[in-house]
GUTITOR-526099 format. One record per atom (N, C-alpha, C): x, y, z; residue number from 0; residue in one letter; atom name. Coordinates in nm, 2 decimals, decimal comma, padded with zeros to 4 digits, always signed. Atoms other than C-alpha are relative to their C-alpha. Layout:
GUTITOR-526099
+--------+--------+--------+-----+------+------+
:     c1 :     c2 :     c3 : seq : type : atom :
+--------+--------+--------+-----+------+------+
:      X :      Y :      Z : NUM :    A :   CA :
...
+--------+--------+--------+-----+------+------+
end
This chain:
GUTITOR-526099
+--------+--------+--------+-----+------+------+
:     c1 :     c2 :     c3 : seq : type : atom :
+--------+--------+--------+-----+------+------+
: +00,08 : -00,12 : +00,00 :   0 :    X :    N :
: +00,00 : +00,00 : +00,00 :   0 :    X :   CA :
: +00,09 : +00,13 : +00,00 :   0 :    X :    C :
: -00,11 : -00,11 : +00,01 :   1 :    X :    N :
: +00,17 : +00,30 : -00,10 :   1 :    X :   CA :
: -00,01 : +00,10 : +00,18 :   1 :    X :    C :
: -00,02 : -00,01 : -00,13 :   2 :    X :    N :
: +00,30 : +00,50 : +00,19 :   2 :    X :   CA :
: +00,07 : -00,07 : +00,09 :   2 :    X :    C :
: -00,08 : +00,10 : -00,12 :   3 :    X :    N :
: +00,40 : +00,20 : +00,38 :   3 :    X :   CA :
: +00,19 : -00,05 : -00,05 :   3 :    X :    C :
: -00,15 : +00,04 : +00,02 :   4 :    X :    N :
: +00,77 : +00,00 : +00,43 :   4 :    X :   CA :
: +00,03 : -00,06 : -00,09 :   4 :    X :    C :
: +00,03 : +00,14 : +00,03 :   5 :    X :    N :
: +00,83 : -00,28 : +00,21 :   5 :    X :   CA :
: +00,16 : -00,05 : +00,01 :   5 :    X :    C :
: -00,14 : +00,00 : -00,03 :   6 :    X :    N :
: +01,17 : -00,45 : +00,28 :   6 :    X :   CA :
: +00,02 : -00,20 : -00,09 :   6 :    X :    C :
: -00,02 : +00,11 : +00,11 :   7 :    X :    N :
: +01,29 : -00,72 : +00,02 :   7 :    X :   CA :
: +00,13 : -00,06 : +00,05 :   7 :    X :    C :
: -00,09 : +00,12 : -00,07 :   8 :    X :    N :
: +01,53 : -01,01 : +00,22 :   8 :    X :   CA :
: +00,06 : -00,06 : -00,05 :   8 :    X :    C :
: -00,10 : +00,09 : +00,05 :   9 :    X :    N :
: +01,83 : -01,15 : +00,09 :   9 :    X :   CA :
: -00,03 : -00,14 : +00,07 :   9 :    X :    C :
: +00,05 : +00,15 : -00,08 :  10 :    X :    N :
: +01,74 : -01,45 : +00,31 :  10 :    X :   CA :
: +00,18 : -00,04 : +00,00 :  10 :    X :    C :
: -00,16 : +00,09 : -00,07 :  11 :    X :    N :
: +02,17 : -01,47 : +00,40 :  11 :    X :   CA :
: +00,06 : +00,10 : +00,10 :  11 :    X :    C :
: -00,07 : -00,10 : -00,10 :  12 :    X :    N :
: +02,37 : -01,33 : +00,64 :  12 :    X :   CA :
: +00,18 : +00,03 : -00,09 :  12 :    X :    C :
: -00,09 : -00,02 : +00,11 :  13 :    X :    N :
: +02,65 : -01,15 : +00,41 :  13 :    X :   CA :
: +00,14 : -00,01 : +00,07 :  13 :    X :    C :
: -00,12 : +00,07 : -00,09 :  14 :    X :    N :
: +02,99 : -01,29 : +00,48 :  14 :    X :   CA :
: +00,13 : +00,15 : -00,03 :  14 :    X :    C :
: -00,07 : -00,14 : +00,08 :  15 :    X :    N :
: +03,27 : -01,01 : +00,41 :  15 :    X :   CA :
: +00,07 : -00,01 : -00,11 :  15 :    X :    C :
: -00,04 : -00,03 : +00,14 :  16 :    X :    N :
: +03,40 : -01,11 : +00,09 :  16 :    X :   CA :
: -00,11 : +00,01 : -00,09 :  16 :    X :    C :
: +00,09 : -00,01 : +00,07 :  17 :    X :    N :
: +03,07 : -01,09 : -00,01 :  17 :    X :   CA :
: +00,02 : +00,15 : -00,12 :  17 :    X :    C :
: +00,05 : -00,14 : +00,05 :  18 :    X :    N :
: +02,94 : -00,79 : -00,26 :  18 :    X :   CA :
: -00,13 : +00,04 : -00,03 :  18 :    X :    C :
: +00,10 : -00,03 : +00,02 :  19 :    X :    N :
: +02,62 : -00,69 : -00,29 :  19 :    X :   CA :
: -00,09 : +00,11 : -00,07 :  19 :    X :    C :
: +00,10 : -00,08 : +00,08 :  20 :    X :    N :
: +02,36 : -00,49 : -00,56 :  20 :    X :   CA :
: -00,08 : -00,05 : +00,01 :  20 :    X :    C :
: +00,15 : +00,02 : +00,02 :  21 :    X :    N :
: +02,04 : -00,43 : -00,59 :  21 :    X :   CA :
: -00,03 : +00,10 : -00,15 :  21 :    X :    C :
: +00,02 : +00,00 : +00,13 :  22 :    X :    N :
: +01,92 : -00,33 : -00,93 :  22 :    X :   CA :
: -00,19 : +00,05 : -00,02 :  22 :    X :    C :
: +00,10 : -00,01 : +00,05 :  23 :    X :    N :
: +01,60 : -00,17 : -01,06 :  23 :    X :   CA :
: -00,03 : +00,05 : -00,14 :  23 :    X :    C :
: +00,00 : -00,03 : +00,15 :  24 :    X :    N :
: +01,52 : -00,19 : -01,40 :  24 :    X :   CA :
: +00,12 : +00,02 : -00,09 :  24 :    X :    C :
: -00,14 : -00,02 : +00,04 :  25 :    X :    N :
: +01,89 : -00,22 : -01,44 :  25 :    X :   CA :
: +00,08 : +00,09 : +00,01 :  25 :    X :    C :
: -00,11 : -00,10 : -00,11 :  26 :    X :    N :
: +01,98 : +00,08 : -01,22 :  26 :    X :   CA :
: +00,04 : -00,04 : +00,07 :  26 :    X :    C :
: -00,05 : +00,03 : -00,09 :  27 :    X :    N :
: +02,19 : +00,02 : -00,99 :  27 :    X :   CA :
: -00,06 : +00,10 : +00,12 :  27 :    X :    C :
: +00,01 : -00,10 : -00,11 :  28 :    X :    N :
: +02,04 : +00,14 : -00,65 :  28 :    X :   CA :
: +00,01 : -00,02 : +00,15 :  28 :    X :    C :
: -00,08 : -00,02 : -00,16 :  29 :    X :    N :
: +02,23 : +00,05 : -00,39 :  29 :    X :   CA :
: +00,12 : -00,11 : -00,05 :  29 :    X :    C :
: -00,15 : +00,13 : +00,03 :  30 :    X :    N :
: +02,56 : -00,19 : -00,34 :  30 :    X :   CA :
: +00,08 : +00,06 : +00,14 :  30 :    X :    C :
: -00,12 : -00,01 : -00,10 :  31 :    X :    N :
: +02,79 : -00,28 : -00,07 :  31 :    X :   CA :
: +00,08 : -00,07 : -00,03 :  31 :    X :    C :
: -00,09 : +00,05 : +00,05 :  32 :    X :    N :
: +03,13 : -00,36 : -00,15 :  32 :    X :   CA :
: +00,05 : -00,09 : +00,07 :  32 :    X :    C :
: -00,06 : +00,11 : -00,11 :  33 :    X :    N :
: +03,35 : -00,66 : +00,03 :  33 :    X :   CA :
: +00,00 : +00,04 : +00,10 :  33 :    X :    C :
: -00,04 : -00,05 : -00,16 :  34 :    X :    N :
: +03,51 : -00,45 : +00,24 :  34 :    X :   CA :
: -00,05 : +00,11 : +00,03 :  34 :    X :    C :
: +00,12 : -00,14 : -00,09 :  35 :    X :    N :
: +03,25 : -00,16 : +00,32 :  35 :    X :   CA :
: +00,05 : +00,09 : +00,00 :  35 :    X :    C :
: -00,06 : -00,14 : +00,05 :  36 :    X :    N :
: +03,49 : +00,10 : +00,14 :  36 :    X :   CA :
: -00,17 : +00,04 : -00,06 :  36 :    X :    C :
: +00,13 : -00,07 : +00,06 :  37 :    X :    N :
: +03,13 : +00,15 : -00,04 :  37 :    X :   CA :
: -00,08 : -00,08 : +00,02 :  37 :    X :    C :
: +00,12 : +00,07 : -00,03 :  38 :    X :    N :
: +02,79 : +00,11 : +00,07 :  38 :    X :   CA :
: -00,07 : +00,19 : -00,03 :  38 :    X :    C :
: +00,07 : -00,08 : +00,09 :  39 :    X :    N :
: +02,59 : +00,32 : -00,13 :  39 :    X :   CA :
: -00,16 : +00,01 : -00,04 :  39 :    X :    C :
: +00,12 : +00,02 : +00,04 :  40 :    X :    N :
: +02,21 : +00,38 : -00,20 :  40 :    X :   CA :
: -00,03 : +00,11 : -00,12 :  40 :    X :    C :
: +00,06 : -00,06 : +00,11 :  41 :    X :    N :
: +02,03 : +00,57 : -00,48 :  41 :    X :   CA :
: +00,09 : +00,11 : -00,03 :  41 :    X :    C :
: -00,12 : -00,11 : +00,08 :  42 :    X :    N :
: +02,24 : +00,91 : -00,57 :  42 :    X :   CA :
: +00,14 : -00,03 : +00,03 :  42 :    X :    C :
: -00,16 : +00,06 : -00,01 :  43 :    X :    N :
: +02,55 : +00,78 : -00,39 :  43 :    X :   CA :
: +00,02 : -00,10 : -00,08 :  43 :    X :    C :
: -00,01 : +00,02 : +00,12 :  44 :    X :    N :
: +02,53 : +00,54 : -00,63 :  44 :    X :   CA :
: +00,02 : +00,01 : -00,16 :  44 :    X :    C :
: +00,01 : +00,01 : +00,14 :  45 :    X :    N :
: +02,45 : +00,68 : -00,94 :  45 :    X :   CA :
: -00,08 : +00,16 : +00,05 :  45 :    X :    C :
: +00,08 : -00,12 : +00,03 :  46 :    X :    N :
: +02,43 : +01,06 : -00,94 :  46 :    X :   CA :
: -00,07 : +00,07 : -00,11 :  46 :    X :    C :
: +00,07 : -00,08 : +00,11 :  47 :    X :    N :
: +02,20 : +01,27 : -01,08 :  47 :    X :   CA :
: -00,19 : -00,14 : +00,04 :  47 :    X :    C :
: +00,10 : +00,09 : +00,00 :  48 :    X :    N :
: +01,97 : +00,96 : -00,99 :  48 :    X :   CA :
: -00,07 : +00,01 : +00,15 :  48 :    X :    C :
: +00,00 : -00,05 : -00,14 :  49 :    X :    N :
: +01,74 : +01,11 : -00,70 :  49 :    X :   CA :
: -00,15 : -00,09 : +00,01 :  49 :    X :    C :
: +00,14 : +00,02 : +00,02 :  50 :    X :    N :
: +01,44 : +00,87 : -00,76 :  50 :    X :   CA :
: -00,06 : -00,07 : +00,16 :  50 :    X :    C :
: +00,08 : +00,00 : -00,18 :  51 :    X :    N :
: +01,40 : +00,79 : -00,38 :  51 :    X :   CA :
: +00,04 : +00,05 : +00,09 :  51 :    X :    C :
: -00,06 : -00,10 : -00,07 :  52 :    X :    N :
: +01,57 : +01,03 : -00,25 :  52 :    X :   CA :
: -00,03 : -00,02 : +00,15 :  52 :    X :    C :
: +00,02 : +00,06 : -00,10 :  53 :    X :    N :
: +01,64 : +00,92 : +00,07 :  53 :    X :   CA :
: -00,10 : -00,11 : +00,06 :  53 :    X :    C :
: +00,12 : +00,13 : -00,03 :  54 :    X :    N :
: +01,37 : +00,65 : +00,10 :  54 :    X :   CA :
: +00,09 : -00,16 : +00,02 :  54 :    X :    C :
: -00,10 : +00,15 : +00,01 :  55 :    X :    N :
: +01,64 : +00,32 : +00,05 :  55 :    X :   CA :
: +00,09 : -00,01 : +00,17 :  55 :    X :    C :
: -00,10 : +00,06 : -00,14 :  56 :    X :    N :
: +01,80 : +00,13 : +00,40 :  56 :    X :   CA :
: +00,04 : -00,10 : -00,06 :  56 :    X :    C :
: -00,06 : +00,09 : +00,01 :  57 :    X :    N :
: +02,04 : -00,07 : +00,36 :  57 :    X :   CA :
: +00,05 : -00,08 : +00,08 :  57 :    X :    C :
: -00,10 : +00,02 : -00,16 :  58 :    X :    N :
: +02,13 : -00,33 : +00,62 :  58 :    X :   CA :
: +00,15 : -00,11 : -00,02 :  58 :    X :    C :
: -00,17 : +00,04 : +00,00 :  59 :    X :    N :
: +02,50 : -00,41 : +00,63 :  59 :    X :   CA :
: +00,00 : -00,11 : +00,00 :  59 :    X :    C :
: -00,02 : +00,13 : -00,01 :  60 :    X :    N :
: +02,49 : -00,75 : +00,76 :  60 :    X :   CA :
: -00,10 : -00,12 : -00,10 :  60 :    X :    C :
: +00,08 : +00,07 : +00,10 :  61 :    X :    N :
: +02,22 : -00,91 : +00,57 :  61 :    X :   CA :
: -00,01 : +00,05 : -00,20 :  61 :    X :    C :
: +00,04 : -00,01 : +00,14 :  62 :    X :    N :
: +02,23 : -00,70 : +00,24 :  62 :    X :   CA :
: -00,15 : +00,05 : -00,02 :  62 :    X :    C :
: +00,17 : -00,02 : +00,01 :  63 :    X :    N :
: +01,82 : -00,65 : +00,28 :  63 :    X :   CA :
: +00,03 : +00,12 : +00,00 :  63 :    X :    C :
: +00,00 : -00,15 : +00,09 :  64 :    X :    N :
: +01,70 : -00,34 : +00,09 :  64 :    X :   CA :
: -00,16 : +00,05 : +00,08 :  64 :    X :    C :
: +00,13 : -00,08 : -00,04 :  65 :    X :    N :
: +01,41 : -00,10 : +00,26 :  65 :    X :   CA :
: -00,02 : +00,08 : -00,05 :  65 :    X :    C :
: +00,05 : -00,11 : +00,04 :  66 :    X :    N :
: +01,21 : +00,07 : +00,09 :  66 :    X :   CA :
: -00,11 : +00,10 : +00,09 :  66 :    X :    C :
: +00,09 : -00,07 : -00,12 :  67 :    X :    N :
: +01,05 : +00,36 : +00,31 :  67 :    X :   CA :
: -00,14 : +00,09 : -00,10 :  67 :    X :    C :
: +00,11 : +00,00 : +00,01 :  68 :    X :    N :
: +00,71 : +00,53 : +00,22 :  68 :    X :   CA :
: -00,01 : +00,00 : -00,19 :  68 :    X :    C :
: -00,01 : +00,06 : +00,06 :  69 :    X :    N :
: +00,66 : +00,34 : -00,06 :  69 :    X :   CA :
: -00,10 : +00,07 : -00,10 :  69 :    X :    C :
: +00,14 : -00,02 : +00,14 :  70 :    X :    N :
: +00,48 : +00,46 : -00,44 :  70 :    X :   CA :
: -00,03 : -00,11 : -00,15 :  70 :    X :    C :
: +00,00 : +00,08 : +00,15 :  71 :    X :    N :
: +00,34 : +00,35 : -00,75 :  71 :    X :   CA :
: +00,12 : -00,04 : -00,05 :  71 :    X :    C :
: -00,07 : -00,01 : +00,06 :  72 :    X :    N :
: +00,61 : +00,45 : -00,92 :  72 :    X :   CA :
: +00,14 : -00,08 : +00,03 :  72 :    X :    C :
: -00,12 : +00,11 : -00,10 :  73 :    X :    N :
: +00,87 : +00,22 : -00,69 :  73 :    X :   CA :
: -00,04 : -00,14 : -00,05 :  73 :    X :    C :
: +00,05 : +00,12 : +00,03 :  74 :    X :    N :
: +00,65 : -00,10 : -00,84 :  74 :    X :   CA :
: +00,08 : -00,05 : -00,12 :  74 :    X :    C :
: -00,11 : +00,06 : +00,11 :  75 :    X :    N :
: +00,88 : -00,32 : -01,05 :  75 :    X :   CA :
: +00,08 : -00,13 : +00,03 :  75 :    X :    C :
: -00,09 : +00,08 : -00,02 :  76 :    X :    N :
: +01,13 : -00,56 : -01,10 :  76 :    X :   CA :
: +00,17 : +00,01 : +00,06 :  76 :    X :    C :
: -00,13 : -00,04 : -00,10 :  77 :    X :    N :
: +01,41 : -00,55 : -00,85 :  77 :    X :   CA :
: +00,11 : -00,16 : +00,01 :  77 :    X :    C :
: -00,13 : +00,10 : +00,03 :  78 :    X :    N :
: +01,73 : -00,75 : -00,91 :  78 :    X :   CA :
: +00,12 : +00,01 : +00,10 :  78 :    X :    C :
: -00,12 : +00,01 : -00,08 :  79 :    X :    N :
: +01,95 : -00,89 : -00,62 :  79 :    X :   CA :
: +00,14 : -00,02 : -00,07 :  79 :    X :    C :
: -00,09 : +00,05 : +00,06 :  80 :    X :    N :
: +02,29 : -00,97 : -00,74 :  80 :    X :   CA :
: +00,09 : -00,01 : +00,14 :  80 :    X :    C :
: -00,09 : -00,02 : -00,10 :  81 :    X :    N :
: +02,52 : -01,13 : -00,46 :  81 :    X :   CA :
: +00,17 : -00,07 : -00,04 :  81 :    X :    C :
: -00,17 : +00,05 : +00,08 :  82 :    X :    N :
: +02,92 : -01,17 : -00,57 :  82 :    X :   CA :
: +00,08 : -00,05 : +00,12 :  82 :    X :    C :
: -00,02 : +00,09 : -00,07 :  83 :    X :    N :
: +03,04 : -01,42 : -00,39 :  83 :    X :   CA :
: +00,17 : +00,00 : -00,03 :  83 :    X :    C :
: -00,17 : +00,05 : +00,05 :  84 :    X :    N :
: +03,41 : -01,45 : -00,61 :  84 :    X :   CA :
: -00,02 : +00,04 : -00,13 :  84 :    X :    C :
: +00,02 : -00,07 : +00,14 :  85 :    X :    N :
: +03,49 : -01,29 : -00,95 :  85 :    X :   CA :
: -00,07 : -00,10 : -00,11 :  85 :    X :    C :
: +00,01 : +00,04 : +00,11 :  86 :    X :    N :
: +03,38 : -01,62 : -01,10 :  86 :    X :   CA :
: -00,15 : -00,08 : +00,04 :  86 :    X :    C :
: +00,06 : +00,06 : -00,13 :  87 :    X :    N :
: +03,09 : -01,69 : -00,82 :  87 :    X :   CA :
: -00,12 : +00,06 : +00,01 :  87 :    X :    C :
: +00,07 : -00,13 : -00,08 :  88 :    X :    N :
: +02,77 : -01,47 : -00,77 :  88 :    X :   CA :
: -00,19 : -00,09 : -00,04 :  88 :    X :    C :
: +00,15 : +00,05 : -00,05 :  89 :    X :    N :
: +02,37 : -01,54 : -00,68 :  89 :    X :   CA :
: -00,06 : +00,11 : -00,05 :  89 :    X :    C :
: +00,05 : -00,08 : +00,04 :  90 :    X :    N :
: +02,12 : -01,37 : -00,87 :  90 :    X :   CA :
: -00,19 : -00,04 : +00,08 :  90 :    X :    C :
: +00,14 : +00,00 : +00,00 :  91 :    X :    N :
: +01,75 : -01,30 : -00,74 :  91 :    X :   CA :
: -00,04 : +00,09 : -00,03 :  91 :    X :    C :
: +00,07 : -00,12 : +00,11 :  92 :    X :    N :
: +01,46 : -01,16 : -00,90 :  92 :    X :   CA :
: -00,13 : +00,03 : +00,16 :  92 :    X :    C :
: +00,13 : -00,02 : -00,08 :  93 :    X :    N :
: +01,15 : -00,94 : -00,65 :  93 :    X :   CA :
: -00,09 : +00,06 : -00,10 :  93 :    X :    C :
: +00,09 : -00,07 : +00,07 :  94 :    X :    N :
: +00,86 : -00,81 : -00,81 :  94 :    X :   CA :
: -00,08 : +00,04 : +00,10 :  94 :    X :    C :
: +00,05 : -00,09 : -00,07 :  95 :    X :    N :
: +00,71 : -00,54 : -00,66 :  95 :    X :   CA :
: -00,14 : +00,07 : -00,04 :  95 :    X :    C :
: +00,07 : -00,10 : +00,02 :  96 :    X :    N :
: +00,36 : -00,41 : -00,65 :  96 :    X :   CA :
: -00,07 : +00,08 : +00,09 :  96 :    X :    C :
: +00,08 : -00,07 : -00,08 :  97 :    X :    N :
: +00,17 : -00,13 : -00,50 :  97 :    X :   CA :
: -00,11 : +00,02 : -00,05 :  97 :    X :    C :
: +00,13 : +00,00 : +00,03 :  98 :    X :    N :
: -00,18 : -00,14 : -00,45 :  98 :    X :   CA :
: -00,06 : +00,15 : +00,05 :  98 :    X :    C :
+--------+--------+--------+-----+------+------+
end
């Protein structure tokens, strides 16, 4: 329901050579790097890109992505990507709607 949280669960607890993106529509809108030189959400990511401007949490240890007061316009296909080793990585797909 727009307005509300919705928070989309990696379902792991991210180890530290991990890396982790999240992906919408093939933006990149968030990522934490192995070693937590970068952990980044929507314009720290990808400036000029203010489309939740401040709305995105990120939580360090799991990777889970929060979206805070949630709109239409946030409804989509959202793409985990978790990089495991350069030759290694876990992809999941969310689909998102708001009613």
């Amino acid at each position: 329901m727009e307005g509300d949280s919705v928070t989309l669960h990696t379902e792991v607890e991210r180890k530290h050579q991990d890396s982790i993106k999240w992906y919408l529509r093939s933006i990149r809108i968030a990522q934490i790097n192995r070693d937590l030189r970068l952990v980044c959400t929507d314009v720290q990511c990808n400036e000029g890109t203010e489309r939740f401007r401040d709305r995105l949490k990120l939580d360090i240890q799991t990777g889970s992505l929060t979206i805070t007061n949630i709109t239409n316009t946030d409804s989509g296909e959202y793409k985990l990507k978790i990089i495991i080793s350069s030759d290694n990585d876990t992809e999941k797909i969310f689909n998102v709607s708001i009613t």
